[in-house]
FIDREN-756628 format. One record per residue (C-alpha): residue number from 1; residue in one letter; x, y, z. Coordinates in steps of 0.05 Angstrom, whole numbers, plus 5000, padded with zeros to 4 digits. Each point is the difference from the previous one (the first is absolute). Layout:
BEGIN
<NUM, "A", <X, Y, Z>> ...
This chain:
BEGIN
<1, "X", <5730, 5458, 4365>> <2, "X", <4960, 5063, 5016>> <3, "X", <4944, 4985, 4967>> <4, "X", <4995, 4927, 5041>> <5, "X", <5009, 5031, 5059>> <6, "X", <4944, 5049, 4988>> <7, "X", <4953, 4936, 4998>> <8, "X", <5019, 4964, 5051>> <9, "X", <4951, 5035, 5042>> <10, "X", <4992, 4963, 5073>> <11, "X", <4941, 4959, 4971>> <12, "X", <5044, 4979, 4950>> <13, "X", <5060, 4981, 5035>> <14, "X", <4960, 4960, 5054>> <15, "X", <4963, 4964, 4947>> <16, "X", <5070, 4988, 4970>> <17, "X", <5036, 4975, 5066>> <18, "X", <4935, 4950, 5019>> <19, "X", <5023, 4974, 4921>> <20, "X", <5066, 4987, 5016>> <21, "X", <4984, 4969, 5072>> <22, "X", <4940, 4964, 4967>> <23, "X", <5042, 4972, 4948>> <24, "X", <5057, 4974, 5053>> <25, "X", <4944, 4967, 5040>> <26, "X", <4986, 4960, 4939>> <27, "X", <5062, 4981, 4985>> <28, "X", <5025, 4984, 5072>> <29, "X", <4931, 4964, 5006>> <30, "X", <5011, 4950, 4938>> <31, "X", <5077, 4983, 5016>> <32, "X", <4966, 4987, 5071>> <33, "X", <4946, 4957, 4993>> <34, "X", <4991, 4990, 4926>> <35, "X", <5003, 4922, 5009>> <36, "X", <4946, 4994, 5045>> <37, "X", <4922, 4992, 4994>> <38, "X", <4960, 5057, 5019>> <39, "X", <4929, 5017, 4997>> <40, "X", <4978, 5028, 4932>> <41, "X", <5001, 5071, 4990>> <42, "X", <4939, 5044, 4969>> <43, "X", <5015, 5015, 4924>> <44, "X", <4994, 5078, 4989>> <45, "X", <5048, 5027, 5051>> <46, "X", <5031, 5074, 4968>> <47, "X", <5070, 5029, 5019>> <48, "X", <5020, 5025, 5057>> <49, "X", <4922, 4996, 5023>> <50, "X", <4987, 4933, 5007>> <51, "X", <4926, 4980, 4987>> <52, "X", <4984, 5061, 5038>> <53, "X", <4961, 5032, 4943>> <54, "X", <4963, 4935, 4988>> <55, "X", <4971, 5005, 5071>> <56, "X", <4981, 5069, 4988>> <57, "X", <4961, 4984, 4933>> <58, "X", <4958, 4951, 5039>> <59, "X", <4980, 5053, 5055>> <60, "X", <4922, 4984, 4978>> <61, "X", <5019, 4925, 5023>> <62, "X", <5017, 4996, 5076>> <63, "X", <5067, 4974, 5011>> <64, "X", <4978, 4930, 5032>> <65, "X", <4959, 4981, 4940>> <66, "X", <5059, 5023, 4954>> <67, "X", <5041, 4950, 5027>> <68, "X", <4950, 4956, 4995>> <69, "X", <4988, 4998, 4934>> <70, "X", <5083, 5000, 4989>> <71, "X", <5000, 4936, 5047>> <72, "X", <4949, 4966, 4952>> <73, "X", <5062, 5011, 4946>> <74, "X", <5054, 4986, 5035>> <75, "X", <4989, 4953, 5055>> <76, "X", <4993, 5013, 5076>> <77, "X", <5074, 5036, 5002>> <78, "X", <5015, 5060, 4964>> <79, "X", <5050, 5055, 5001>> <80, "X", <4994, 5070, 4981>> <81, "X", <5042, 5055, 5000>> <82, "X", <4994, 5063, 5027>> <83, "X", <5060, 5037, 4976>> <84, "X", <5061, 4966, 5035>> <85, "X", <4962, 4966, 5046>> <86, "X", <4978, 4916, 4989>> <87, "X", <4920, 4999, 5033>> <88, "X", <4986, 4923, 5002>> <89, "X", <4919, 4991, 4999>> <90, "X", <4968, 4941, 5035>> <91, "X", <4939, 4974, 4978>> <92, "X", <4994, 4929, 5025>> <93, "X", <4982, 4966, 5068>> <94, "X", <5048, 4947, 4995>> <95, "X", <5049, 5057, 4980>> <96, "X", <4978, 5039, 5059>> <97, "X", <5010, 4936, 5048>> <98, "X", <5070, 4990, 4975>> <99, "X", <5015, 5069, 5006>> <100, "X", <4972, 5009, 5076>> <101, "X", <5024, 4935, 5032>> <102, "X", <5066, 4980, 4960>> <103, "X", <5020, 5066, 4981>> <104, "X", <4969, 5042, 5051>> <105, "X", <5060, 5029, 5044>> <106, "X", <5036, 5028, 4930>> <107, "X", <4935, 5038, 4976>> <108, "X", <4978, 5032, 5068>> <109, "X", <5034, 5057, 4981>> <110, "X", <4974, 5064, 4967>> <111, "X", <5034, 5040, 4942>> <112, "X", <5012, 5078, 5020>> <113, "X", <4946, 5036, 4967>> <114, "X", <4995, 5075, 4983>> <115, "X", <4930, 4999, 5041>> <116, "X", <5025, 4951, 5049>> <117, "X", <5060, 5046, 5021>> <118, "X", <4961, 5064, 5001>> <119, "X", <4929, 4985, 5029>> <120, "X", <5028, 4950, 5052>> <121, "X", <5056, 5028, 5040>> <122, "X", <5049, 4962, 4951>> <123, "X", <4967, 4937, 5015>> <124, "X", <4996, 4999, 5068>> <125, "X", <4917, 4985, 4997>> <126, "X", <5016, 4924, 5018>> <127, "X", <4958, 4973, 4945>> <128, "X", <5044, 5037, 4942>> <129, "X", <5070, 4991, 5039>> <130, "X", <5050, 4956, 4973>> <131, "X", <5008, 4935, 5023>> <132, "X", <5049, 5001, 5064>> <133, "X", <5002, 5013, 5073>> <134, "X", <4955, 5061, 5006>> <135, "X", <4939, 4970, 4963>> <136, "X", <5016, 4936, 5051>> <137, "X", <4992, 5043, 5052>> <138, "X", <4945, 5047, 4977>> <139, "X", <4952, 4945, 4977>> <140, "X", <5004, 4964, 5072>> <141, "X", <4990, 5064, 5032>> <142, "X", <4943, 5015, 4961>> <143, "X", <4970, 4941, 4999>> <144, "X", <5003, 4986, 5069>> <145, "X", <4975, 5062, 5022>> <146, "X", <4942, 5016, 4951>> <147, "X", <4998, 4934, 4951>> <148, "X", <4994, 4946, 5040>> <149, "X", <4938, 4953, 4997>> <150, "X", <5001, 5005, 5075>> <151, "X", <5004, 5073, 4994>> <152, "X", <4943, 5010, 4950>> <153, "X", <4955, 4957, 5042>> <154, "X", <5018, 5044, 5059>> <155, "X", <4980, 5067, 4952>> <156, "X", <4935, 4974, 4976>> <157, "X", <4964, 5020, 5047>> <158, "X", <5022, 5061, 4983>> <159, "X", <4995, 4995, 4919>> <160, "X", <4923, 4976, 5014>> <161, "X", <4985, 5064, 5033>> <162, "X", <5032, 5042, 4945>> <163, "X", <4956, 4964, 4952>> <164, "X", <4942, 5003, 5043>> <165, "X", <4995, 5075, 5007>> <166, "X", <5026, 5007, 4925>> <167, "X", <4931, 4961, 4984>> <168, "X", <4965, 5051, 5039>> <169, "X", <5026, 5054, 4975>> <170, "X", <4985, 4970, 4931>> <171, "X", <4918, 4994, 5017>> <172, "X", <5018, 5078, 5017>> <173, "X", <5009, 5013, 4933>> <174, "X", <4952, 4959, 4965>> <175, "X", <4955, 5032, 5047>> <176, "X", <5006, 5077, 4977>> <177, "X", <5013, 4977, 4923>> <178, "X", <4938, 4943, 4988>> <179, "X", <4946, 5000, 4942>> <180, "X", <4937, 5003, 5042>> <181, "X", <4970, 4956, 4943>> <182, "X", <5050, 4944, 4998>> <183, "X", <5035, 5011, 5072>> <184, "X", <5063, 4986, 4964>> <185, "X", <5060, 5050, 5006>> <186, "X", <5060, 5011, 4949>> <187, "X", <5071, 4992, 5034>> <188, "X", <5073, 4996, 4977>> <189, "X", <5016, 4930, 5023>> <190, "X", <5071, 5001, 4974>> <191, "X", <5010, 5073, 5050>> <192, "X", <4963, 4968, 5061>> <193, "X", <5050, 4941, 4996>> <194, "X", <5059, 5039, 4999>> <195, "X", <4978, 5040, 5060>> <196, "X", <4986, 4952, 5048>> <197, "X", <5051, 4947, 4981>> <198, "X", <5046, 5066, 5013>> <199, "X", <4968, 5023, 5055>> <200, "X", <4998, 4929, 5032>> <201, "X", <5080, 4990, 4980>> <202, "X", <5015, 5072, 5024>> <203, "X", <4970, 4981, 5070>> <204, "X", <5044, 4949, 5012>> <205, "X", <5064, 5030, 4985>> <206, "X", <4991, 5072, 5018>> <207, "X", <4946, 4995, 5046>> <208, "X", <4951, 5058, 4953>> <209, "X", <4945, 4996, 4961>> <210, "X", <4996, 5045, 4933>> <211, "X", <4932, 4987, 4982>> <212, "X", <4921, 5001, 5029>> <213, "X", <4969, 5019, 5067>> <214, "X", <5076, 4985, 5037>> <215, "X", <5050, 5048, 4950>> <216, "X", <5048, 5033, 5022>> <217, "X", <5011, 5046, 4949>> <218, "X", <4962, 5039, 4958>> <219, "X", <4982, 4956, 4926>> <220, "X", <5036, 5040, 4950>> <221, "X", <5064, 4979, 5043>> <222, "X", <4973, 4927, 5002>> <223, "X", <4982, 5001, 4925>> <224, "X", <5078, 5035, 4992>> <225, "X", <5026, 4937, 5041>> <226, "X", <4966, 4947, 4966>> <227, "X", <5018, 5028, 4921>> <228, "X", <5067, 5013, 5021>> <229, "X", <5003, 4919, 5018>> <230, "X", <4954, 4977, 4933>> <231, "X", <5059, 5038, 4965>> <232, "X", <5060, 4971, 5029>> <233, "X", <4966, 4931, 4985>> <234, "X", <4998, 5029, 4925>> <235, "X", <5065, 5022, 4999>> <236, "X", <5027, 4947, 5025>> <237, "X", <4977, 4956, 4944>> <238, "X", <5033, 5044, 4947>> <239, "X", <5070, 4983, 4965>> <240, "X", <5038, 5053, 4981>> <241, "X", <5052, 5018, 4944>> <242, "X", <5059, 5004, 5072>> <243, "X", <4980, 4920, 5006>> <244, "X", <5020, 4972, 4929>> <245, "X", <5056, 5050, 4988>> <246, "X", <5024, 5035, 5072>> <247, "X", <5049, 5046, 4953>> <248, "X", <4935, 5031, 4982>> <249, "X", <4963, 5006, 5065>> <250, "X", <5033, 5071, 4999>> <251, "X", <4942, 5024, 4940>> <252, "X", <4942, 4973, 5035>> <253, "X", <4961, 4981, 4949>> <254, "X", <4922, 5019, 5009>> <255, "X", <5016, 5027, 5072>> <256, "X", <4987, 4939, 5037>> <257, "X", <5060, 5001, 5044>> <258, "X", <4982, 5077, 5020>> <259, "X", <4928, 4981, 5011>> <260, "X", <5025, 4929, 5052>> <261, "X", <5039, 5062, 5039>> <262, "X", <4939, 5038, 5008>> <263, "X", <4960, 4950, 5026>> <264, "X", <5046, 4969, 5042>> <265, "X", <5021, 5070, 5022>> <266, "X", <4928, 5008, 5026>> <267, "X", <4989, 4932, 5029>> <268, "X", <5066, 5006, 5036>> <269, "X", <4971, 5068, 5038>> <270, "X", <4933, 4961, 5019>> <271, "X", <5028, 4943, 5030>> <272, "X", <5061, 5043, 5027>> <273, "X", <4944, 5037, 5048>> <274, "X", <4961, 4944, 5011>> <275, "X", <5064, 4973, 5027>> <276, "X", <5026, 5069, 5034>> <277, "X", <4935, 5003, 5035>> <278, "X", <5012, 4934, 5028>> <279, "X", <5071, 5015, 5027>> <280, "X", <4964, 5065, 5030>> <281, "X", <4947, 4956, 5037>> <282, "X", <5057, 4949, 5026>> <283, "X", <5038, 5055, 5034>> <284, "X", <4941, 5026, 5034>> <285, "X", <4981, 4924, 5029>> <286, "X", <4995, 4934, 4971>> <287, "X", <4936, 4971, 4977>> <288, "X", <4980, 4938, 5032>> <289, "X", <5018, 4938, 4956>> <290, "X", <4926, 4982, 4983>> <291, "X", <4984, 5070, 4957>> <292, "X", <5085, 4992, 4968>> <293, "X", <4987, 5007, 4920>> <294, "X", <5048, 4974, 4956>> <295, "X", <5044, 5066, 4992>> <296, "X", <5009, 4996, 5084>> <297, "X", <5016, 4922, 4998>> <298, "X", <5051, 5020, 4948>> <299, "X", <5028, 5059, 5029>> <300, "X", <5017, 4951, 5067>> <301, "X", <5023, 4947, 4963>> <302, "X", <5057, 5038, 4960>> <303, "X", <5013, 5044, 5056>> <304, "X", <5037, 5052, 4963>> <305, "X", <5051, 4950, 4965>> <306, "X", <5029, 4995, 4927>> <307, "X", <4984, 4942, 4960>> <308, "X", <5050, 4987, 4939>> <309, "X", <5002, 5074, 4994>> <310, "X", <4930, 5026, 5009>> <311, "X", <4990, 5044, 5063>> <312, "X", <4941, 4977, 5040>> <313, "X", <4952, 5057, 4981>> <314, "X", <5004, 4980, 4924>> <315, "X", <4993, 4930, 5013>> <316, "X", <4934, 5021, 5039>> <317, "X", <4970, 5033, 4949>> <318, "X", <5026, 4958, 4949>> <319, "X", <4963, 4946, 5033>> <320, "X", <4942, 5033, 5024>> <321, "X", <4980, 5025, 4915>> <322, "X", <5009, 4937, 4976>> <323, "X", <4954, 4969, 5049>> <324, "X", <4950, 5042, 4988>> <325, "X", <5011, 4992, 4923>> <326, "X", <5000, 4934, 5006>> <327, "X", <4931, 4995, 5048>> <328, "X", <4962, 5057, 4965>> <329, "X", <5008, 4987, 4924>> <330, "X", <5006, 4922, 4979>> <331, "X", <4946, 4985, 5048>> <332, "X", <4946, 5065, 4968>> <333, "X", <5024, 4980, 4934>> <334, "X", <4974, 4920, 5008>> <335, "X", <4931, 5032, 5037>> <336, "X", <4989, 5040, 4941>> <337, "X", <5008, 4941, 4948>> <338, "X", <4969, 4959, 5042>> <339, "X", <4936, 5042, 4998>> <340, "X", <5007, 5011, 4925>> <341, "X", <5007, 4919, 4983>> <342, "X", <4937, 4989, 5053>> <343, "X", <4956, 5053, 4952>> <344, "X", <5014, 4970, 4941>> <345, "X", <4984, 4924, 5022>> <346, "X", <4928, 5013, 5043>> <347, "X", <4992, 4927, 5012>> <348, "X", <5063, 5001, 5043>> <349, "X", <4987, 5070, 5038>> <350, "X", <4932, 4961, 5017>> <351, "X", <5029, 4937, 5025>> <352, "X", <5049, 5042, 5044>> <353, "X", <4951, 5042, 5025>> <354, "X", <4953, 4928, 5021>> <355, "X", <5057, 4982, 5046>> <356, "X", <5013, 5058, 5030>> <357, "X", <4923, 5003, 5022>> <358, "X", <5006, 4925, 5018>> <359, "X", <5067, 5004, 5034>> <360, "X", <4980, 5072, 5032>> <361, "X", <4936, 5023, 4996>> <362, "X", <4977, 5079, 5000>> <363, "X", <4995, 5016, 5071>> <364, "X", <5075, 5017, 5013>> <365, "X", <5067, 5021, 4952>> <366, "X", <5056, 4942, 4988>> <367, "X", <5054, 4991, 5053>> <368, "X", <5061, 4963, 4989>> <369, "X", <4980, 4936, 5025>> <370, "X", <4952, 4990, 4938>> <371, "X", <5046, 5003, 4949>> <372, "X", <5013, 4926, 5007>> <373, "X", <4938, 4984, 4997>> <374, "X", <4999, 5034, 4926>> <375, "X", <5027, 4953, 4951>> <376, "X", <4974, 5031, 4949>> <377, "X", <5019, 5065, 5005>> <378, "X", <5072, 4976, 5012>> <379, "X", <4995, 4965, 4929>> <380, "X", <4975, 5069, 4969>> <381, "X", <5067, 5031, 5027>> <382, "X", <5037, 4944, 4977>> <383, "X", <4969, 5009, 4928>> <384, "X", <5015, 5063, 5007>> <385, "X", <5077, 5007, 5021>> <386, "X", <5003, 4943, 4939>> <387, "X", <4966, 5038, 4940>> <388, "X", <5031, 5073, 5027>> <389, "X", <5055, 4989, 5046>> <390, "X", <5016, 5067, 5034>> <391, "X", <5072, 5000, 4963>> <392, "X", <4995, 4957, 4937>> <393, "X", <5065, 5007, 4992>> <394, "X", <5046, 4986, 5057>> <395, "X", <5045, 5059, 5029>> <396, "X", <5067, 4982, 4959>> <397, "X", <5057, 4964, 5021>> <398, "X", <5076, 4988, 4995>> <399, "X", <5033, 4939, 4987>> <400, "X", <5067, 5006, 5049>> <401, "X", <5035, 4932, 4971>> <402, "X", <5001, 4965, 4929>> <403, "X", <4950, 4951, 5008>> <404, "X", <4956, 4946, 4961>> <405, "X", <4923, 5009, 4992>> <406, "X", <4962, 4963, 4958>> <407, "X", <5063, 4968, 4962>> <408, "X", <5026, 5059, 4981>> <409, "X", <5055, 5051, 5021>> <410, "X", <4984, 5057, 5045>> <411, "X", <5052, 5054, 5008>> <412, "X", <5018, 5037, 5069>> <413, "X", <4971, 5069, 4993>> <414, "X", <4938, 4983, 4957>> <415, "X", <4939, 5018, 5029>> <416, "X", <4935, 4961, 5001>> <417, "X", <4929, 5011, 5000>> <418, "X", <4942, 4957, 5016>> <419, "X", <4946, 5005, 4959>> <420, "X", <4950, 4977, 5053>> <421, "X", <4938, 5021, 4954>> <422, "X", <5012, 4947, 4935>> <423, "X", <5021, 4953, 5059>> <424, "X", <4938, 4993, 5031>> <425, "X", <4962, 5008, 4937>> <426, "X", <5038, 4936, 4977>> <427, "X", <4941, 4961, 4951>> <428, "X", <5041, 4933, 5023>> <429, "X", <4987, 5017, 5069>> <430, "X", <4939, 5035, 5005>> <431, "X", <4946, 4986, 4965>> <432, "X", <4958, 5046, 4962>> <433, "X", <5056, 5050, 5034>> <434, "X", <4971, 5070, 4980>> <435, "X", <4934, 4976, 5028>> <436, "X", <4977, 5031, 5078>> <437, "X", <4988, 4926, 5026>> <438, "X", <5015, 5001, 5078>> <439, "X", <4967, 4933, 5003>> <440, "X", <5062, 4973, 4975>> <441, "X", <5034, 5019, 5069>> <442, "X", <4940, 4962, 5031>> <443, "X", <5006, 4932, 4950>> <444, "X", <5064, 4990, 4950>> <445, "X", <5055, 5057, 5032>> <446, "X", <4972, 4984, 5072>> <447, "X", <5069, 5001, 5028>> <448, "X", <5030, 5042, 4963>> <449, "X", <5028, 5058, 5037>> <450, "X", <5016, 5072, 5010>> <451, "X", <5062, 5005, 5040>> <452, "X", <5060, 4970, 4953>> <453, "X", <4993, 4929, 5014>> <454, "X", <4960, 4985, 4935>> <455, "X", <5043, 5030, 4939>> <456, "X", <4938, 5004, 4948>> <457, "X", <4968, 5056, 5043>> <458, "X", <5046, 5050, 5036>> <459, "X", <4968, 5073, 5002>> <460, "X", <5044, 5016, 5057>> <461, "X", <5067, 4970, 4970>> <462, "X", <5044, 4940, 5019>> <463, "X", <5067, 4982, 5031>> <464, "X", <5034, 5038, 5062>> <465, "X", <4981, 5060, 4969>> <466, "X", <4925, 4993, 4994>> <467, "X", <4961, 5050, 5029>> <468, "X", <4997, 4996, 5074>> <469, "X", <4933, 5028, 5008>> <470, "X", <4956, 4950, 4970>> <471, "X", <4958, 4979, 5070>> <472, "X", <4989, 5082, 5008>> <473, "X", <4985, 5006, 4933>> <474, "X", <4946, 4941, 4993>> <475, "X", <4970, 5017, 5071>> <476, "X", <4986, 5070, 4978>> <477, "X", <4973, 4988, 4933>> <478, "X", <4954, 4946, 5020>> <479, "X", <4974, 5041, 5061>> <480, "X", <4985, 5060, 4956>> <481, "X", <4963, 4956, 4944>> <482, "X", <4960, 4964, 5048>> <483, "X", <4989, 5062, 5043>> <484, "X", <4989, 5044, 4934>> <485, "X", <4947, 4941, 4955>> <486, "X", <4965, 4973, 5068>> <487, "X", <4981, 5079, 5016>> <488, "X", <4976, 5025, 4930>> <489, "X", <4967, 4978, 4936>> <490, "X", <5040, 5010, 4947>> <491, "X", <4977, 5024, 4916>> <492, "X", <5046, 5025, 4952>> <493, "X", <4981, 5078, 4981>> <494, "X", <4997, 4996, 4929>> <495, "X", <4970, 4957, 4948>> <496, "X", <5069, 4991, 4965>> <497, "X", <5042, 4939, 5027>> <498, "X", <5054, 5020, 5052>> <499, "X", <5064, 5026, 4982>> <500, "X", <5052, 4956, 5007>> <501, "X", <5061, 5044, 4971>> <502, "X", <5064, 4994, 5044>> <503, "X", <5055, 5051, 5008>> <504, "X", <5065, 4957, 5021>> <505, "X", <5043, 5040, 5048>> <506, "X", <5040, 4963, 5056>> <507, "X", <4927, 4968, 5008>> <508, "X", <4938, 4986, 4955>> <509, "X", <4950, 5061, 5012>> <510, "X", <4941, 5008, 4965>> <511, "X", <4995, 5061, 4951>> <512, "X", <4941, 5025, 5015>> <513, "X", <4956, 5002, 5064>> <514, "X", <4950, 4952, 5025>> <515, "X", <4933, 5033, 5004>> <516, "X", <4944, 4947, 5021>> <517, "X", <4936, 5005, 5026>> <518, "X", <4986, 4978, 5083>> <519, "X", <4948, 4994, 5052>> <520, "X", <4998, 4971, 5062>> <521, "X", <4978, 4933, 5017>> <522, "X", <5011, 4990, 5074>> <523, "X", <4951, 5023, 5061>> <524, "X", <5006, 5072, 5012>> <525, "X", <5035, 4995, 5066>> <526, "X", <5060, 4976, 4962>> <527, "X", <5014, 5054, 4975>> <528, "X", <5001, 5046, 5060>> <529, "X", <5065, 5044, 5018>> <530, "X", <5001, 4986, 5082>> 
């Protein structure tokens, strides 16, 4: 007896209790709902883990192309397991349609994650929050305030000017940095689109600017900011050891869990003065309703109450970081892919650029009444959001009934994930679907979508829960573009073909940076700082 207590260290006895508990979920399981069809499950899965160590072996494949390849196996459904937990994989648009209209209200829901409890208040960022009463009331609050097509249109005014300036300050640069030979300058693409989408998104709910000739801090606390937000969307793309067995969460395995506190540790004290300051600046005299940012509109509209347990300042700055989350980094991420697919296909940057000189000229910078006008350029974004959707795979899901999907049995507590990616790369859908062909938006796909309503393309989701953002998001990204190709001539830096390696976090970065080459190509006076 001794000697088998001496080895039942605490790693030893947890891995022995998830055993037992793993073993009764079987069991229980099988008596349960042995008799009933369910989607196939991927061969390989190991005791206890689940086909956690497969997923790890494939770390050189990214996750959406893994499941890709296991969807050409086993049809559009599959399950895997991830320790106790049943992940159901979607990989179909019919699947998907089923899923979002029919089965919608009982997989609105999301599971409790390790990341999603500690970087988001314990779910109370709307987006992450299970499905119930607050994230009713959270979404129409947010989207009515800051979301709204009405209220975008009445911003972008204000979004043009960001741009505009951003531009500017651009020229600036390529100005002190050009080859006097070539008049062409070398600049980090993938950075400048991460600081002004944030700077533009930061505007509108804080009411500050982080970066170029308006900061308000010094740029080592801007550059702090911005990491500190590229990591949480890391972070919050990682599974951990706590997910597939919580007995375990205790060892945290690789440090993950204690890495999500740091971050959201330091997150939490930048929004928390950005949010103090504004409760300082209330008490000394309200600000008229026309210069109210996002965090003021908020602070008014919960007016100090609880909501289903979350005190009002938590629910502010809840809400506040995952607005800017979701403004600054899906919509940087598409930019930067969609300058990356434009340098690899030169026949389509040169058709874009032909209507932007017919539809503009080069005597003044792009406001947003033109963007309607640029058909094209809407079909490279399109192309875009379909070949690299800003989250391949869909933030997960939890199925809160039994259900039927596809034919087959669905169990309450499994949770789902779109695999948006092999979706829209679907050979039966789109042709020739790992070629850049925007044309197809313009001829074969011409009314095909963006916002949910079409089920074959659906970068920003589908259902009740799809993202609520998606007029924002679009308005921004084609501003920039237009802005950002009708100002400069573009190259690539190097002879060698662009890097197209993706690092999959909670969205689809690219791994390395995007230096190109740029000059101006508009009349000097557009360019002038007034």
């Amino acid at each position: 007896m001794d000697i088998v207590l001496n080895c039942l260290n605490p790693t030893a006895i947890g891995l022995l209790l998830s055993l037992i508990f793993f073993c009764f979920f079987l069991y229980r399981s099988k008596l349960v709902h042995g008799s009933a069809r369910e989607p196939p499950t991927v061969a390989g899965a190991w005791p206890i883990l689940g086909h956690l160590p497969l997923l790890m072996r494939n770390s050189q494949v990214t996750l959406h192309k893994a499941f890709g390849a296991i969807a050409d196996k086993y049809g559009p459904l599959f399950t895997i397991k991830l320790g106790a937990k049943r992940v159901l994989v979607l990989n179909n648009w019919e699947m998907a349609k089923e899923c979002y209209t029919k089965n919608d209200k009982v997989v609105s829901s999301r599971p409790k994650l390790v990341a999603f409890e500690t970087m988001t208040y314990n779910q109370a960022m709307f987006g992450l929050a299970p499905y119930g009463s607050y994230w009713r009331q959270l979404r129409k609050i947010t989207t009515l305030e800051i979301l709204s097509n009405r209220r975008v249109e009445l911003l972008s005014h204000v979004m043009v000017s960001d741009i505009q300036t951003s531009i500017k300050e651009l020229f600036d640069v390529w100005s002190s940095k050009k080859n006097g030979s070539s008049g062409y300058a070398v600049v980090d693409m993938k950075e400048w689109f991460s600081q002004t989408t944030f700077n533009m998104t930061l505007g509108i709910i804080v009411g500050k600017k982080y970066f170029g000739s308006r900061a308000v801090v010094e740029e080592k606390e801007a550059q702090r900011c911005l990491k500190a937000l590229e990591e949480f969307m890391h972070l919050m793309g990682l599974s951990t050891v706590g997910d597939a067995i919580p007995l375990l969460r205790w060892f945290d395995f690789g440090g993950y869990e204690k890495a999500m506190k740091k971050n959201a540790k330091e997150l939490d004290k930048i929004v928390g003065e950005w949010l103090e300051e504004h409760h300082r600046n209330r008490a000394l005299g309200e600000k008229a309703e026309r210069d109210q940012d996002f965090i003021d509109v908020m602070i008014s509209v919960i007016n100090g109450e609880t909501i289903d347990g979350f005190d009002a300042d938590t629910i502010i700055k809840a809400s506040v970081l995952g607005q800017i989350l979701g403004g600054t980094d899906t919509s940087s991420v598409t930019l930067t892919w969609g300058v990356c697919l434009l340098l690899k296909n030169p026949h389509i940057l040169k058709k874009v650029k032909e209507e932007l000189d017919t539809q503009i000229g080069k005597e003044r910078l792009i406001n947003e009444s033109d963007i309607n006008k640029l058909v094209y350029l809407q079909a490279i974004v399109k192309e875009t959001l379909r070949l690299y959707p800003p989250g391949p795979l869909s933030a997960p899901r939890e199925f809160t009934e039994d259900c039927t999907l596809g034919g087959y049995h669905v169990r309450k507590g499994t949770q789902l994930i779109t695999n948006l990616w092999k979706i829209q790369t679907d050979a039966s859908i789109w042709p020739n679907p790992l070629e850049f062909k925007p044309e197809r938006f313009l001829t074969t796909h011409k009314e095909v979508d963006v916002r949910g309503h079409h089920f074959e393309l659906l970068p920003f989701g589908g259902g009740r829960r799809i993202c609520p953002g998606i007029y924002f998001g679009l308005q921004t990204v084609h501003l920039i573009l237009a802005n950002f190709l009708h100002s400069f001539e573009i190259l690539n830096a190097s002879n060698d073909p662009i890097d197209m390696s993706e690092n999959l976090g909670f969205t689809n970065t690219k791994v390395t940076p995007l230096e190109i080459l740029i000059k101006p190509c508009l009349s000097p006076h557009c360019y002038e700082i007034k």
